[in-house]
N, CA, C and O atoms as a GROMACS GRO file, in nm:
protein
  288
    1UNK      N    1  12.430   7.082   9.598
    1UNK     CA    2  12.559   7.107   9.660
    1UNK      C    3  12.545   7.224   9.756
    1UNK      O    4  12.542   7.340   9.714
    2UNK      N    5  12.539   7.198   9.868
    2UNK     CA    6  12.615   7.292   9.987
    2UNK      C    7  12.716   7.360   9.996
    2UNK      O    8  12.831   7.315   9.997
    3UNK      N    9  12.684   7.479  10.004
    3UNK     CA   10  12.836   7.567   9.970
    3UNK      C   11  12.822   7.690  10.114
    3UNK      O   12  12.744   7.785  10.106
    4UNK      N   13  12.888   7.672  10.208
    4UNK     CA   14  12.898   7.816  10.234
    4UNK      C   15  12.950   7.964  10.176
    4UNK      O   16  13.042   7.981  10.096
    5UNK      N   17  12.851   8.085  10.252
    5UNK     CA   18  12.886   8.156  10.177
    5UNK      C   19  13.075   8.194  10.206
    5UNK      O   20  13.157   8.210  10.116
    6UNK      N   21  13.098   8.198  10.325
    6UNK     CA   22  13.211   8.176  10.378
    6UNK      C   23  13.336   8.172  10.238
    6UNK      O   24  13.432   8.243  10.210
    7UNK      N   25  13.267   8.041  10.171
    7UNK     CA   26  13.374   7.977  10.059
    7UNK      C   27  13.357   8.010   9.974
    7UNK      O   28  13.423   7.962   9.882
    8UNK      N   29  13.275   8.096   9.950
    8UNK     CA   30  13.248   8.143   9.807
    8UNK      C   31  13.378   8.282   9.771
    8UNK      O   32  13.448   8.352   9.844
    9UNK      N   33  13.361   8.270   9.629
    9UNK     CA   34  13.453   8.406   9.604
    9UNK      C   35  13.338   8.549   9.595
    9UNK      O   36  13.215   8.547   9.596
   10UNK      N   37  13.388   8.610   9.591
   10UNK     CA   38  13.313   8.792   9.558
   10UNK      C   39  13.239   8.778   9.431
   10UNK      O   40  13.139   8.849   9.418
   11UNK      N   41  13.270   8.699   9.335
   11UNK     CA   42  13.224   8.680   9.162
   11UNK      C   43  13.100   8.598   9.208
   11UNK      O   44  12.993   8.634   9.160
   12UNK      N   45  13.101   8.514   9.276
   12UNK     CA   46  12.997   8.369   9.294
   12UNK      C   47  12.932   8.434   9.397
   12UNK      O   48  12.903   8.337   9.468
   13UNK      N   49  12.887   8.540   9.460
   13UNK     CA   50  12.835   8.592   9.572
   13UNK      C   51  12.732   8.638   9.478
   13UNK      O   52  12.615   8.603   9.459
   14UNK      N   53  12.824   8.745   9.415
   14UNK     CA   54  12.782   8.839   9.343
   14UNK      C   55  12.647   8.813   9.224
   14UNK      O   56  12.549   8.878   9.185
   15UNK      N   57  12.712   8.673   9.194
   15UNK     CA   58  12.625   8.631   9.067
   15UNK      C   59  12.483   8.532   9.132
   15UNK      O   60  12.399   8.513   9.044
   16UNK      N   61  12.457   8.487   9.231
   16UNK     CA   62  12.426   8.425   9.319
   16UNK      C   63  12.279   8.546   9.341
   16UNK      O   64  12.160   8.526   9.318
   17UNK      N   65  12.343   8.663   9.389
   17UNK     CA   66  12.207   8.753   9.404
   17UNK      C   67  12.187   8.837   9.298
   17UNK      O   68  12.102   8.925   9.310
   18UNK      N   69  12.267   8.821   9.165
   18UNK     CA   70  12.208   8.928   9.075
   18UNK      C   71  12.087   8.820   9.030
   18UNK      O   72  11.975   8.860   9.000
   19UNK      N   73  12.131   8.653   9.032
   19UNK     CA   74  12.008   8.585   8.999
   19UNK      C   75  11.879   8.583   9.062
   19UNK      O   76  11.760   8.588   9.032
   20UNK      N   77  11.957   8.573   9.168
   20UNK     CA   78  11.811   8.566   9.286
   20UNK      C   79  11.715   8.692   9.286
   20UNK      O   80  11.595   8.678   9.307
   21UNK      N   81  11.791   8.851   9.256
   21UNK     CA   82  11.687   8.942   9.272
   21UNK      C   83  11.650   8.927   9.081
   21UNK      O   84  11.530   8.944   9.062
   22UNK      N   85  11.701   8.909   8.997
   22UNK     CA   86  11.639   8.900   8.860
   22UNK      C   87  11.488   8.775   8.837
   22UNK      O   88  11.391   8.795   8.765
   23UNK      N   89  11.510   8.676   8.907
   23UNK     CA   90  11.410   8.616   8.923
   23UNK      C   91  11.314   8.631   9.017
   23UNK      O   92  11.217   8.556   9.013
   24UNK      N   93  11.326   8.736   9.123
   24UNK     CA   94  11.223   8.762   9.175
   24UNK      C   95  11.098   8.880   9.083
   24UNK      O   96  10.976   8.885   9.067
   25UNK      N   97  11.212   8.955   9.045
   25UNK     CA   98  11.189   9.055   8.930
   25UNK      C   99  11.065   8.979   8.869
   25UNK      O  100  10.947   8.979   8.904
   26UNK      N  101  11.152   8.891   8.732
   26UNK     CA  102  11.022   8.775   8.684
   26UNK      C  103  10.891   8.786   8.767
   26UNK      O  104  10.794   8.858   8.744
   27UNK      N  105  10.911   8.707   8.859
   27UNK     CA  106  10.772   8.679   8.971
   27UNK      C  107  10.731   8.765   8.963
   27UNK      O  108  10.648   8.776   8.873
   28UNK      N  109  10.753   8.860   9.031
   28UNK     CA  110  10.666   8.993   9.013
   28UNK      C  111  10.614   9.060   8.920
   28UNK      O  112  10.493   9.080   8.931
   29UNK      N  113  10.677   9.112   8.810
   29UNK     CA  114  10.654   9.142   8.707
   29UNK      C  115  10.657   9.076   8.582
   29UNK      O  116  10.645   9.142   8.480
   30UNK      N  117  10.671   8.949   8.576
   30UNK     CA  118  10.650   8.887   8.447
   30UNK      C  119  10.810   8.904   8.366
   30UNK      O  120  10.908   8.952   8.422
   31UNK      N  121  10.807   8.862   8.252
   31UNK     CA  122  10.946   8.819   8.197
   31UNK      C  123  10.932   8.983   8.116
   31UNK      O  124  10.841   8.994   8.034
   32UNK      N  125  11.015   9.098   8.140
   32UNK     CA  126  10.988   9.269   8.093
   32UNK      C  127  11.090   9.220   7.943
   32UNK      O  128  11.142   9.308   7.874
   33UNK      N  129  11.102   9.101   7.917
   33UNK     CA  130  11.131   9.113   7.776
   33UNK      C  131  11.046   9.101   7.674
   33UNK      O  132  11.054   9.120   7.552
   34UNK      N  133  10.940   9.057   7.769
   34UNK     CA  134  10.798   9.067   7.667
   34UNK      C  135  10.740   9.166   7.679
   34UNK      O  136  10.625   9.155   7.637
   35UNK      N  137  10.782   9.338   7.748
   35UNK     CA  138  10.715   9.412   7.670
   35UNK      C  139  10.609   9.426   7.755
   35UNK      O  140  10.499   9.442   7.702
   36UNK      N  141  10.618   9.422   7.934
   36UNK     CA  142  10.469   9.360   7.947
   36UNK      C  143  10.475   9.537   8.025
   36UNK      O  144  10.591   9.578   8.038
   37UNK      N  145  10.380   9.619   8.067
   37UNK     CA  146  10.385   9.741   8.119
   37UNK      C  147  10.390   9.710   8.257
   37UNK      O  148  10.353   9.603   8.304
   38UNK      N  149  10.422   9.776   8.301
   38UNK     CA  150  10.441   9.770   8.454
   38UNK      C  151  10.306   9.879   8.539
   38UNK      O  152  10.251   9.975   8.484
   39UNK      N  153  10.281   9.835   8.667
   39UNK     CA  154  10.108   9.926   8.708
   39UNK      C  155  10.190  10.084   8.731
   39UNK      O  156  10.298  10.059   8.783
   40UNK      N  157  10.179  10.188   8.716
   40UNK     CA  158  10.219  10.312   8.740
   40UNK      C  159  10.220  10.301   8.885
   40UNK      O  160  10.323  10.368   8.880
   41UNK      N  161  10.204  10.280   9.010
   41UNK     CA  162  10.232  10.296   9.073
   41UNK      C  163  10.379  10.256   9.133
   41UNK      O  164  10.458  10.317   9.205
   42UNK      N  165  10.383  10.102   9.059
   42UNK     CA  166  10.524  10.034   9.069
   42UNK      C  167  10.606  10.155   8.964
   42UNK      O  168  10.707  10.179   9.031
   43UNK      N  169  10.612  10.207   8.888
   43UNK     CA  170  10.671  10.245   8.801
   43UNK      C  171  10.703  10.461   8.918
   43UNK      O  172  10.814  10.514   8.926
   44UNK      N  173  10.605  10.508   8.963
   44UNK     CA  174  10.617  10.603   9.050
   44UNK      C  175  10.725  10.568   9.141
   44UNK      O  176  10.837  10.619   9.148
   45UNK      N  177  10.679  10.481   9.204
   45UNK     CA  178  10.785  10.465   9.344
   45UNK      C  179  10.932  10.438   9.282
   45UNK      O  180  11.025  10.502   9.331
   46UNK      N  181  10.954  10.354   9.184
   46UNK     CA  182  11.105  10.287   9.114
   46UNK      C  183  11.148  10.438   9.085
   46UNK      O  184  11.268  10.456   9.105
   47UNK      N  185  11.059  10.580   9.032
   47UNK     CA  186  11.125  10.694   8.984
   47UNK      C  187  11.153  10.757   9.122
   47UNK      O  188  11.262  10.813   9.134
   48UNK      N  189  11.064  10.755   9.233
   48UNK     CA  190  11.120  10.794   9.359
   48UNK      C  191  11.233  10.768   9.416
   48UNK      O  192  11.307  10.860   9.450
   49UNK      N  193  11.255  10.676   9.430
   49UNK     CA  194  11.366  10.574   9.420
   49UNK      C  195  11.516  10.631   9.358
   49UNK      O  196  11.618  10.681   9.404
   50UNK      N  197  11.484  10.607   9.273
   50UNK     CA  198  11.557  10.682   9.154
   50UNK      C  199  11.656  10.848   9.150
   50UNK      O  200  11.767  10.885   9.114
   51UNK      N  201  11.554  10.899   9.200
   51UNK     CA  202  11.552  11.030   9.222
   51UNK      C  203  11.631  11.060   9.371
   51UNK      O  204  11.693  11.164   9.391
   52UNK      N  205  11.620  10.974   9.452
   52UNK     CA  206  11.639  10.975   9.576
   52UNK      C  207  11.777  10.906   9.582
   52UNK      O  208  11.849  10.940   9.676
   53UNK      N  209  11.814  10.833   9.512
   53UNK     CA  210  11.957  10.782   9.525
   53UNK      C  211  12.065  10.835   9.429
   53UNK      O  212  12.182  10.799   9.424
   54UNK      N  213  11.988  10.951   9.336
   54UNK     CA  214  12.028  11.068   9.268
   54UNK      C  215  12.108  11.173   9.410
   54UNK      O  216  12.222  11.213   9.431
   55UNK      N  217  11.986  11.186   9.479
   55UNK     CA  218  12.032  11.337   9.608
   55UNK      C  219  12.127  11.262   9.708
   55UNK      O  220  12.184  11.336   9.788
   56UNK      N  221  12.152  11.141   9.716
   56UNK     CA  222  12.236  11.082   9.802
   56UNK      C  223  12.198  10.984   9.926
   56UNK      O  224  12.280  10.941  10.007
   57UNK      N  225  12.030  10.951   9.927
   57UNK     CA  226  11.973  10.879   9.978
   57UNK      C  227  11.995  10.780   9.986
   57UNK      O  228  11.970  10.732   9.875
   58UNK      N  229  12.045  10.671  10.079
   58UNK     CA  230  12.086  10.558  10.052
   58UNK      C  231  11.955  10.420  10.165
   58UNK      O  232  11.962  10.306  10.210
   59UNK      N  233  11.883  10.501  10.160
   59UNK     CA  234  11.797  10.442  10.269
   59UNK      C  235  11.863  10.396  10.386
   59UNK      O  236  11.970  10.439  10.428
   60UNK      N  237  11.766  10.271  10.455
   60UNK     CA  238  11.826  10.274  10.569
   60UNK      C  239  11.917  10.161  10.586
   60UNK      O  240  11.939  10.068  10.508
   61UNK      N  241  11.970  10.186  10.711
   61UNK     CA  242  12.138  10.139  10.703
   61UNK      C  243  12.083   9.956  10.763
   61UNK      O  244  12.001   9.930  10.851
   62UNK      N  245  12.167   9.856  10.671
   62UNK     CA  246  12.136   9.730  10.706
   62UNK      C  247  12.162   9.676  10.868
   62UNK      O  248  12.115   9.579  10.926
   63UNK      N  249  12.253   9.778  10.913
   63UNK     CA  250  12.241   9.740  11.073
   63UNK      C  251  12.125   9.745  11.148
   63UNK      O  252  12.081   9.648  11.210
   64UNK      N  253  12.083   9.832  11.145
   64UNK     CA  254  11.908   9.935  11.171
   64UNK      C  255  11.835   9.837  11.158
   64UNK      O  256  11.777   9.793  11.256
   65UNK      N  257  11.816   9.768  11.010
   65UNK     CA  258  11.729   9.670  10.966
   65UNK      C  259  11.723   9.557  11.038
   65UNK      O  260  11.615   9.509  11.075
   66UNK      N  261  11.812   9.515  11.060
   66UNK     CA  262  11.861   9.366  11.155
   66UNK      C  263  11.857   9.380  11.290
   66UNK      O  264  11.844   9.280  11.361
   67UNK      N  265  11.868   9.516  11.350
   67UNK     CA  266  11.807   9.560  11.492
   67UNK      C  267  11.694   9.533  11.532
   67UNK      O  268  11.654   9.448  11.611
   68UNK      N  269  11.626   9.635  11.452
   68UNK     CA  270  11.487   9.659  11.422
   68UNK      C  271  11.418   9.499  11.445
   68UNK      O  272  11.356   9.456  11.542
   69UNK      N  273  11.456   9.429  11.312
   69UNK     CA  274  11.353   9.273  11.340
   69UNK      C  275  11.436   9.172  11.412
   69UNK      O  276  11.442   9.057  11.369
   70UNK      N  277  11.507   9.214  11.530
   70UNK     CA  278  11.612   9.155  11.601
   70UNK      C  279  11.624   8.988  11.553
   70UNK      O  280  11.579   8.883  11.598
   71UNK      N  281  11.703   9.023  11.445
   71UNK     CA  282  11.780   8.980  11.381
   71UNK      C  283  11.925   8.919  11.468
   71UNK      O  284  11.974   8.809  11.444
   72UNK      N  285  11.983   9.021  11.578
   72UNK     CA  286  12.101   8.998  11.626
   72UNK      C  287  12.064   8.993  11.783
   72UNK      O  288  12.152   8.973  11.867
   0.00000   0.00000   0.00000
């Protein structure tokens, strides 16, 4: 079924990419309900990360992004 996003509600958007980035998650890292360790480097940068959206870092702005790989 074809759906634009257009028609979708805010709930079905929403749930739409918490799946899509949770299963990429998977891919990448394997199913983390098994416990599996993650390489310290992935685990460094996620605390950078972390830390950085602690001080108010919000990276960069999605307009920028879509400039940038002219997108628009």
């Amino acid at each position: 079924m074809a759906t634009l996003v257009a028609q979708m509600t805010k709930d079905e958007l929403v749930k739409i990419i918490e799946t899509t980035i949770e299963q990429k998650f998977i891919n990448l890292f394997g199913d983390l309900d098994e416990e599996v360790e993650i390489k310290q480097v992935v685990r460094d940068r996620l605390l950078r990360q972390k830390q950085m959206v602690a001080q108010g870092e919000r990276g960069e702005p999605f307009d920028a992004i879509v400039q940038r790989l002219g997108l628009r």
